[in-house]
Backbone as JSON Lines, residues from 0, in Angstrom:
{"i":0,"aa":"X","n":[147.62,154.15,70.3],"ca":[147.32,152.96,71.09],"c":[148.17,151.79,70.61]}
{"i":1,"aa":"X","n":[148.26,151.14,71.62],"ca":[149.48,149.86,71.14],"c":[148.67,149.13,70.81]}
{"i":2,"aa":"X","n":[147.26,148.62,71.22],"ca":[146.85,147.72,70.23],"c":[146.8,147.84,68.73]}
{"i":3,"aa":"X","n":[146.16,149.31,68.1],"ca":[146.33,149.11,66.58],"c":[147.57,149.41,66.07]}
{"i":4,"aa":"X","n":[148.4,149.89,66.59],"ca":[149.99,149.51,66.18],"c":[150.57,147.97,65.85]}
{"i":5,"aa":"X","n":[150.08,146.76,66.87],"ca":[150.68,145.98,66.79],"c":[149.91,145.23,65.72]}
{"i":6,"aa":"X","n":[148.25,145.21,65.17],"ca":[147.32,144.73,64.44],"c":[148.24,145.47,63.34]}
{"i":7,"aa":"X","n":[148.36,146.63,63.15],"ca":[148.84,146.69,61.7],"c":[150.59,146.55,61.69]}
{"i":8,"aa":"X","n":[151.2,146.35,62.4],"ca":[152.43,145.29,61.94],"c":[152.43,143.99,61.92]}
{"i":9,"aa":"X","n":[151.38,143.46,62.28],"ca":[151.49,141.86,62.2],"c":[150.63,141.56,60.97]}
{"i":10,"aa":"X","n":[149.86,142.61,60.39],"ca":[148.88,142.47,59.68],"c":[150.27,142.35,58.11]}
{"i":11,"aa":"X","n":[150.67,143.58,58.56],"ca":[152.06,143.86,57.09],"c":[152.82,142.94,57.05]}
{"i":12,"aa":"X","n":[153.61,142.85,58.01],"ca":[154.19,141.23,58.29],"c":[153.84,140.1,57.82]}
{"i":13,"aa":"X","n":[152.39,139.76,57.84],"ca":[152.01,138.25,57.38],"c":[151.97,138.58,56.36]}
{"i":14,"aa":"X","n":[151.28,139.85,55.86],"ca":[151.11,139.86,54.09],"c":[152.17,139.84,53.38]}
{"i":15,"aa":"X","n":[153.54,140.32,53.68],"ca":[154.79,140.5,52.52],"c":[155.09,139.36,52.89]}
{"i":16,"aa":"X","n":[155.47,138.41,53.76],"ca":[155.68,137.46,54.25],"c":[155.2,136.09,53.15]}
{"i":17,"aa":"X","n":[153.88,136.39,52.97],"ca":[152.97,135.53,52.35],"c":[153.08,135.79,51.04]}
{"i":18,"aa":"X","n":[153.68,136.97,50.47],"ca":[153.43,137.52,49.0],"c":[154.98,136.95,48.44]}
{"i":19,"aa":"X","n":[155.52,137.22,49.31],"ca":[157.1,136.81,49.08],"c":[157.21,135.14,48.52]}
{"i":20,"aa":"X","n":[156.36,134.35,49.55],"ca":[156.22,132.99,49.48],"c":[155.17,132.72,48.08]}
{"i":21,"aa":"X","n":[153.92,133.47,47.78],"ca":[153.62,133.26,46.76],"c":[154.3,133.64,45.24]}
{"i":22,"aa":"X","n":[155.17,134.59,45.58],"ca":[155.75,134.97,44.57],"c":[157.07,134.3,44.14]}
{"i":23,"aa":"X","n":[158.03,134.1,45.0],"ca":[158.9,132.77,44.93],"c":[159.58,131.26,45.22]}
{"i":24,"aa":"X","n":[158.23,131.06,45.28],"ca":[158.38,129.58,45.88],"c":[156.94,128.95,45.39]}
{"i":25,"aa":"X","n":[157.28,127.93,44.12],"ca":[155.93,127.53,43.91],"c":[155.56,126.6,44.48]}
{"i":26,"aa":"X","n":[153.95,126.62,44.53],"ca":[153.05,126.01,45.49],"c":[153.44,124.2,45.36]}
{"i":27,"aa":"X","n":[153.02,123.49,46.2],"ca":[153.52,122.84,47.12],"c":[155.21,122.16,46.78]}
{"i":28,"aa":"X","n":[155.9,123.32,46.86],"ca":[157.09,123.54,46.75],"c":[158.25,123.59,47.79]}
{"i":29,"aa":"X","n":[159.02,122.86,48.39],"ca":[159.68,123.52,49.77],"c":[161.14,123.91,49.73]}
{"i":30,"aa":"X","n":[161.63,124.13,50.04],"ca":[162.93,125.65,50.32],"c":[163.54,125.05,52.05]}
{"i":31,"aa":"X","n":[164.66,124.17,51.92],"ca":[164.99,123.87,53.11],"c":[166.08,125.21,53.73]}
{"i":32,"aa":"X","n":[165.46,125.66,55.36],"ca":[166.26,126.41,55.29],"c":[167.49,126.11,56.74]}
{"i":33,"aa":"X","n":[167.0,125.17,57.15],"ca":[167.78,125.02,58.45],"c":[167.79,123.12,57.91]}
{"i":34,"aa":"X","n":[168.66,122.51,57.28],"ca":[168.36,120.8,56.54],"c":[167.32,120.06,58.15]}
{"i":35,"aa":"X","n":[166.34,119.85,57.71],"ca":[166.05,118.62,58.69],"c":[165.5,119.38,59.51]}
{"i":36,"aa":"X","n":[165.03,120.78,59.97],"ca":[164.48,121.06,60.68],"c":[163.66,122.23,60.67]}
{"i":37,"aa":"X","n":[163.93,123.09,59.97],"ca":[162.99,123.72,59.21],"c":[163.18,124.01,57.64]}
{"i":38,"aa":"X","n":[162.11,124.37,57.01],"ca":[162.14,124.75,55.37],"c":[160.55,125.28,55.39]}
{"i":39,"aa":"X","n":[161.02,126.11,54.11],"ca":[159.54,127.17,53.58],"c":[158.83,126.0,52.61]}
{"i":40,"aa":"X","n":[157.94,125.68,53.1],"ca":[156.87,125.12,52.42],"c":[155.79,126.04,51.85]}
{"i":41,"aa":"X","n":[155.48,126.17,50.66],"ca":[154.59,126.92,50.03],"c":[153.12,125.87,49.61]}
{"i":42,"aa":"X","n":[152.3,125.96,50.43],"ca":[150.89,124.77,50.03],"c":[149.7,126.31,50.62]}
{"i":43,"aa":"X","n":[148.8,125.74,50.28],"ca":[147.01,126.69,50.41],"c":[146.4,125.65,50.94]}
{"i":44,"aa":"X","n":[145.85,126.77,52.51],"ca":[144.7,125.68,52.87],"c":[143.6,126.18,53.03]}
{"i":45,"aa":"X","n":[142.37,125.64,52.82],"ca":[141.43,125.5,52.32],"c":[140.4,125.78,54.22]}
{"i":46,"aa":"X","n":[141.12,125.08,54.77],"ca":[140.22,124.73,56.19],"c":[141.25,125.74,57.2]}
{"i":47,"aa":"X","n":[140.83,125.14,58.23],"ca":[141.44,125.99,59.84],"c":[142.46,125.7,60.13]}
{"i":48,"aa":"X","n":[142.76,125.77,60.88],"ca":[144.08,125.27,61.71],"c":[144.42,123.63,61.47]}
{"i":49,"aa":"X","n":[145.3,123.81,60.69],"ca":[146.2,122.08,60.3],"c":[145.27,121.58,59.33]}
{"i":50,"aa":"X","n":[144.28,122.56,58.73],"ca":[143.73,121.91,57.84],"c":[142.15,121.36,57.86]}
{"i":51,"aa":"X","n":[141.81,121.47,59.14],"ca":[140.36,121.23,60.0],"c":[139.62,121.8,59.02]}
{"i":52,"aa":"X","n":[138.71,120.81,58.75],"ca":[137.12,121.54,58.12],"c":[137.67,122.37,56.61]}
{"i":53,"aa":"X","n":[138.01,121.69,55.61],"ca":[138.69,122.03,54.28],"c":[137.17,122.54,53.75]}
{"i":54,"aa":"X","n":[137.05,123.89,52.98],"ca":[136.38,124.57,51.76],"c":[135.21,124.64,52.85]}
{"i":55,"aa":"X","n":[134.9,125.33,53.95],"ca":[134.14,126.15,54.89],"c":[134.49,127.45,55.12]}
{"i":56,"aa":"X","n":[134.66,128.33,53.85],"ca":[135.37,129.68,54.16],"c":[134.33,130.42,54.34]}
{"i":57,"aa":"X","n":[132.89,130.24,54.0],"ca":[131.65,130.93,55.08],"c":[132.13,131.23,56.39]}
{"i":58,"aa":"X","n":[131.82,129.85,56.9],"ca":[132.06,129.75,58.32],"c":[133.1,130.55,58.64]}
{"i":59,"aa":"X","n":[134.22,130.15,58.32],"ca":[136.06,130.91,58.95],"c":[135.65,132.27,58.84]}
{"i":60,"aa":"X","n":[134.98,132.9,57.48],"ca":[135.03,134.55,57.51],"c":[134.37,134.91,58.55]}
{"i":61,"aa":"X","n":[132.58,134.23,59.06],"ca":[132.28,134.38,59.87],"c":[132.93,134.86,61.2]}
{"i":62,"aa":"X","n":[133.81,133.59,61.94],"ca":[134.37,133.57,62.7],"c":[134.87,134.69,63.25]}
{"i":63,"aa":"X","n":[135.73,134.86,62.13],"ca":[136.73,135.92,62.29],"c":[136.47,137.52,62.63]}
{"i":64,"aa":"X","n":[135.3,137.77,61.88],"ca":[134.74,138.87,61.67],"c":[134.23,139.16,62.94]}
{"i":65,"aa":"X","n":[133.25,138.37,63.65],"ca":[132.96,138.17,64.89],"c":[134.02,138.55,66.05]}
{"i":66,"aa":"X","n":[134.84,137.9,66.06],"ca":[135.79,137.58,66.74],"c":[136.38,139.24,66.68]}
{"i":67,"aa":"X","n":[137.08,139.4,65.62],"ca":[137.79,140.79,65.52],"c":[137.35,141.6,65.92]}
{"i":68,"aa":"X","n":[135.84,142.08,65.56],"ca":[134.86,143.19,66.12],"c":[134.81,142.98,67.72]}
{"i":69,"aa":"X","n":[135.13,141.71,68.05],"ca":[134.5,141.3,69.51],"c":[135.96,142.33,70.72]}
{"i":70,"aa":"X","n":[137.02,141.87,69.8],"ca":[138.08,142.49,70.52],"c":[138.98,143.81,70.22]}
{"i":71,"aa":"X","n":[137.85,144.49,69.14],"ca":[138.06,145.78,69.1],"c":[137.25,146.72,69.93]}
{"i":72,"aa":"X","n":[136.02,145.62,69.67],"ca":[135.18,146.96,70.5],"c":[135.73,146.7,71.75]}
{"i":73,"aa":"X","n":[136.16,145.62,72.47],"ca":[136.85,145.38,73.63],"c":[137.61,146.53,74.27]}
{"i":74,"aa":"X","n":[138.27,146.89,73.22],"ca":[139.89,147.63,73.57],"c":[138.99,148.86,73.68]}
{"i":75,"aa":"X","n":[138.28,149.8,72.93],"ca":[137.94,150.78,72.39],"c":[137.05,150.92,74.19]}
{"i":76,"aa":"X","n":[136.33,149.92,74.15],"ca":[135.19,150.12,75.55],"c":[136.28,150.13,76.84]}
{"i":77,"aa":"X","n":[137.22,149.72,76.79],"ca":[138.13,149.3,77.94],"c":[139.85,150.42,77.7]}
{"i":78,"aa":"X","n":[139.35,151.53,77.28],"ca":[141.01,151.83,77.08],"c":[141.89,151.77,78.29]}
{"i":79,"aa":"X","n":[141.48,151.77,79.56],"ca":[142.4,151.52,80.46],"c":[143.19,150.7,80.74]}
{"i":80,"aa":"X","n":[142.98,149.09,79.55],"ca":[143.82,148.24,79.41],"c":[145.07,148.73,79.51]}
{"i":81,"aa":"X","n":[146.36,147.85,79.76],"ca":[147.79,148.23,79.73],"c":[148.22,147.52,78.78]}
{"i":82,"aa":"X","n":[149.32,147.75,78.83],"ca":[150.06,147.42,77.12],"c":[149.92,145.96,77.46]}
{"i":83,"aa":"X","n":[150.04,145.03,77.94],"ca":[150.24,143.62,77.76],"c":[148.64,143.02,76.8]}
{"i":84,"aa":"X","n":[147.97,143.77,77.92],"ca":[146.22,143.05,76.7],"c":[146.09,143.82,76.1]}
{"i":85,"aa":"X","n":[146.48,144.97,75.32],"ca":[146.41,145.12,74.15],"c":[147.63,144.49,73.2]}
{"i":86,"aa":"X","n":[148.62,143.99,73.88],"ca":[149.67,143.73,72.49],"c":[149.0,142.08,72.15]}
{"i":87,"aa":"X","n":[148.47,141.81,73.69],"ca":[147.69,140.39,73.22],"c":[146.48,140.18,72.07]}
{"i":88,"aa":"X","n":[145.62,141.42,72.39],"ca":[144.8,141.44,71.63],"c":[144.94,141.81,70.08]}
{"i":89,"aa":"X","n":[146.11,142.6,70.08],"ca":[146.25,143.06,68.42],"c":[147.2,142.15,68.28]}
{"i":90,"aa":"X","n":[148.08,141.03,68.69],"ca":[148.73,140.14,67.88],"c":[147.34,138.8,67.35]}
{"i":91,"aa":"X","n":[146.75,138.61,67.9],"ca":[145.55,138.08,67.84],"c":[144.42,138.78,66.59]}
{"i":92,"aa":"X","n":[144.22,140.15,66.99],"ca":[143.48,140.35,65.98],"c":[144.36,140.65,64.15]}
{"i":93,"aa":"X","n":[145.47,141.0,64.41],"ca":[146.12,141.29,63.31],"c":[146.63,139.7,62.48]}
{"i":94,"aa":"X","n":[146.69,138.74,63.34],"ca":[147.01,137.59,62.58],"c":[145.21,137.2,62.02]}
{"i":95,"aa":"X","n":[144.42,137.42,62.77],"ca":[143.32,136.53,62.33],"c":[142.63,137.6,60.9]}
{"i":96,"aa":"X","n":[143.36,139.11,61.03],"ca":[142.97,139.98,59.93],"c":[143.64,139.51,58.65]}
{"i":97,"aa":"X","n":[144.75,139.21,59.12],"ca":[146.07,138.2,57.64],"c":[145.1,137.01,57.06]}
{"i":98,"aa":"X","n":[144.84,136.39,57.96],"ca":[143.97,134.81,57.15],"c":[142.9,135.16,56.89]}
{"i":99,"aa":"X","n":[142.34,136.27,57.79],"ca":[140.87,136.72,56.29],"c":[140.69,137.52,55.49]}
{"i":100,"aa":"X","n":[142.26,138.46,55.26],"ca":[142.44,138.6,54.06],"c":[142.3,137.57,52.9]}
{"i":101,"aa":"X","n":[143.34,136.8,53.19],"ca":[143.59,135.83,52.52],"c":[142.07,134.69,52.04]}
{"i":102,"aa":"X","n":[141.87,134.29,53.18],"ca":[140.57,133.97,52.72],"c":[139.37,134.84,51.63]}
{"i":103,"aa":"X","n":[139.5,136.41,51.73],"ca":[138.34,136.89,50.83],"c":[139.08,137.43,49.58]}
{"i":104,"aa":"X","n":[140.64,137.21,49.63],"ca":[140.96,137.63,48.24],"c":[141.64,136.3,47.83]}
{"i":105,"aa":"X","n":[141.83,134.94,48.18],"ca":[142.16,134.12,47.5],"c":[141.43,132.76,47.89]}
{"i":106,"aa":"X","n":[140.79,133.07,48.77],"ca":[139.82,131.45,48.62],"c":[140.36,130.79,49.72]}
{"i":107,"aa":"X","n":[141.93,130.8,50.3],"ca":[142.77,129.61,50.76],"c":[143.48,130.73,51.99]}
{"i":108,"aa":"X","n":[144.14,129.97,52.25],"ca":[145.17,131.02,53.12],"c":[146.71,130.43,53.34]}
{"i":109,"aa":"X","n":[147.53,131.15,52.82],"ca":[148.64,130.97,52.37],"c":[150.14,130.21,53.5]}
{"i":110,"aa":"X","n":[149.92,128.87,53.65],"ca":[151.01,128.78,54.68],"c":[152.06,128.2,54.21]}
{"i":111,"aa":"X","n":[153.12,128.37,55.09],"ca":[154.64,127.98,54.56],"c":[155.91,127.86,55.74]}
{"i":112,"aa":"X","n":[155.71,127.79,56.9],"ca":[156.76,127.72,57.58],"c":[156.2,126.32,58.29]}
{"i":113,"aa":"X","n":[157.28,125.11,57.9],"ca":[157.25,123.74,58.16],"c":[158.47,123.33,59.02]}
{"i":114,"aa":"X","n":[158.4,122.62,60.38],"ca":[159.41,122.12,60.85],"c":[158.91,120.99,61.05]}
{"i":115,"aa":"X","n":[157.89,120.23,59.99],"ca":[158.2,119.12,59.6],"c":[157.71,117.52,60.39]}
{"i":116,"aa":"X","n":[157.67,118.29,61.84],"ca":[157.16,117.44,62.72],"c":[155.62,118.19,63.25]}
{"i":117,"aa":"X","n":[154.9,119.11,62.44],"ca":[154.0,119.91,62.63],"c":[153.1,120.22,61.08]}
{"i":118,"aa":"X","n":[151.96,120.72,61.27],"ca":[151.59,121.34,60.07],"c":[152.23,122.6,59.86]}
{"i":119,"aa":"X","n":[151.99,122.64,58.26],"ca":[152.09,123.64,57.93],"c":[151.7,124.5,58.65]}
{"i":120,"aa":"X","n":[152.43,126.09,58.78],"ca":[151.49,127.1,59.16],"c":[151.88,128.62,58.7]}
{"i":121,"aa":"X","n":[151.81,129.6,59.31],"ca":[151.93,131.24,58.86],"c":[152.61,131.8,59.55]}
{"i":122,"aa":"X","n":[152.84,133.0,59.75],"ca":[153.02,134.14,60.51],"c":[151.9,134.82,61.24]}
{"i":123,"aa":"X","n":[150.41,134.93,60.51],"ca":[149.56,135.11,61.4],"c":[148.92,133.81,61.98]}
{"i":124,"aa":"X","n":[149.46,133.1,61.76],"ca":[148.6,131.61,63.15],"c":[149.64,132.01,64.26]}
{"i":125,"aa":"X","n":[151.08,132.06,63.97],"ca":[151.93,132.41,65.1],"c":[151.2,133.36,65.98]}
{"i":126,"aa":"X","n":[151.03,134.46,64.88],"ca":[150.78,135.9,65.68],"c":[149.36,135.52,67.03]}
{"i":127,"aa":"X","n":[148.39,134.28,66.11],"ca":[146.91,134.27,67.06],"c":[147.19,133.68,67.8]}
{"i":128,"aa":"X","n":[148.36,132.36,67.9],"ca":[148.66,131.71,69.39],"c":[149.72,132.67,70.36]}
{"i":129,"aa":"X","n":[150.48,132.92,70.16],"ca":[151.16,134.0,71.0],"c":[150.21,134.82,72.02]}
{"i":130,"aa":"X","n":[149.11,135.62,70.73],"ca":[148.34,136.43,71.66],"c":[147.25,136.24,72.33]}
{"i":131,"aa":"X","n":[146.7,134.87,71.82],"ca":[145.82,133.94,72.62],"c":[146.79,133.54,73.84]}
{"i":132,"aa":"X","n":[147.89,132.62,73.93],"ca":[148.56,132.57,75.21],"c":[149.07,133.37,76.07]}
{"i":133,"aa":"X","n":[148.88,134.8,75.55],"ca":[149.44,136.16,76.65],"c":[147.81,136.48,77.02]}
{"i":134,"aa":"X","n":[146.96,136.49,76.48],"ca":[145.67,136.84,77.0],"c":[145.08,135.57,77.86]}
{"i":135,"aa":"X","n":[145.62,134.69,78.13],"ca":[145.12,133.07,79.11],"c":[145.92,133.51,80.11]}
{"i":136,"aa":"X","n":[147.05,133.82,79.57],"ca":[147.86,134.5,81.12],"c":[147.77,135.29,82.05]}
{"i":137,"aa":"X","n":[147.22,136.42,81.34],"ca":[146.21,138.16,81.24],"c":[145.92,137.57,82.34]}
{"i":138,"aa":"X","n":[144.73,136.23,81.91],"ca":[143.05,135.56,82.42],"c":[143.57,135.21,83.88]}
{"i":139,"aa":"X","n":[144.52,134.58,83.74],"ca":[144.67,133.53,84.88],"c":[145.12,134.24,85.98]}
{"i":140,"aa":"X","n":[145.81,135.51,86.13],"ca":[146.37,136.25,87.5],"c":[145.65,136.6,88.2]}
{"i":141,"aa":"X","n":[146.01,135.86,89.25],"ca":[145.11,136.82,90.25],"c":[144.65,138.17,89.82]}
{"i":142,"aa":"X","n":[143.84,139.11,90.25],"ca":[143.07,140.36,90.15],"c":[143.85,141.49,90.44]}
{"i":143,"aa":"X","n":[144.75,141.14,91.64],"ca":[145.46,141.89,92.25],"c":[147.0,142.01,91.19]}
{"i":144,"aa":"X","n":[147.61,141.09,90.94],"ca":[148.53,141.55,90.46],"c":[148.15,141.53,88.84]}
{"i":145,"aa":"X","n":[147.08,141.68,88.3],"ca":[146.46,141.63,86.92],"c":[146.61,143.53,87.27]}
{"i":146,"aa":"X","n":[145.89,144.06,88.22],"ca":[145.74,145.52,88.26],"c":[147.37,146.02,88.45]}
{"i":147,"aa":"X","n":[148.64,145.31,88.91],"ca":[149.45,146.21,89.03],"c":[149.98,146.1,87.56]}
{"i":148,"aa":"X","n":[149.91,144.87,87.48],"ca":[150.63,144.48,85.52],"c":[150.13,145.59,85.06]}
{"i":149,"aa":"X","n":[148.98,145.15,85.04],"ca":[148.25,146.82,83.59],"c":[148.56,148.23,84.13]}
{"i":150,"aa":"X","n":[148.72,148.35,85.21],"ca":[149.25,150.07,86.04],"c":[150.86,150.17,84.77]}
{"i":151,"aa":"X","n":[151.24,149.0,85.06],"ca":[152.55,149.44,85.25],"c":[153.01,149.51,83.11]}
{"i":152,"aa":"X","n":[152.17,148.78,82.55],"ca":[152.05,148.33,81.41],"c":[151.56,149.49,80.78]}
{"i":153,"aa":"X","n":[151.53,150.55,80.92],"ca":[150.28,151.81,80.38],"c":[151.64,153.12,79.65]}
């Protein structure tokens, strides 16, 4: 299935990604890699997205856990999905599996790609907006050409 294919490359992805950054680049440390427009920022955050709601990692594991189960059993009850909502759903669930890793083995969750005019962020926040915005798209088609997408997507 293409959904747990794409959950466990985005899942590997954020982690070496993140291990790489913890391992050479110390924390709130930055690494310009494009001058002036992007650089690896190495900082831990504590809260959600940009930092929202700092040292609530109850809650976030919550979330997540919820959430993940919500769109596995999804896929599993629905295999007739076509490849587009599942690559939506496992870039989605595989990034939000990266930050709660991170959350239950380090407290924080590890971000580092800064362009400076934005927060900090990851590889799996990328991965959950991507597949949050292909699944709004999924949402929004008409019915009719939602059924030929997924025919043709399989």
């Amino acid at each position: 299935m293409i959904f747990f294919a794409v959950v466990l490359l985005v899942l590997a992805g954020d982690q070496i990604s993140k291990l790489m950054v913890r391992r050479y680049l110390p924390l709130d440390q930055s690494k310009p890699i494009i001058k002036g427009i992007i650089s690896f920022t190495h900082i831990k955050n504590s809260g959600a997205a940009f930092g929202i709601l700092p040292n609530k990692q109850w809650l976030f594991l919550i979330i997540a856990i919820v959430a993940i189960a919500a769109a596995v059993l999804f896929i599993l009850n629905n295999k007739e999905k076509g490849g587009l909502t599942q690559l939506a759903l496992g870039l989605a669930v595989g990034g939000a599996l990266g930050n709660l890793m991170d959350r239950f083995l380090f407290g924080n969750v590890t971000d580092f790609i800064d362009f400076h005019f934005w927060p900090v962020f990851n590889f799996a926040d990328t991965s959950i907006f991507v597949g949050m915005f292909l699944l709004i798209i999924i949402i929004m088609r008409e019915p009719g050409s939602l059924n030929e997408l997924e025919k043709t997507d399989k």
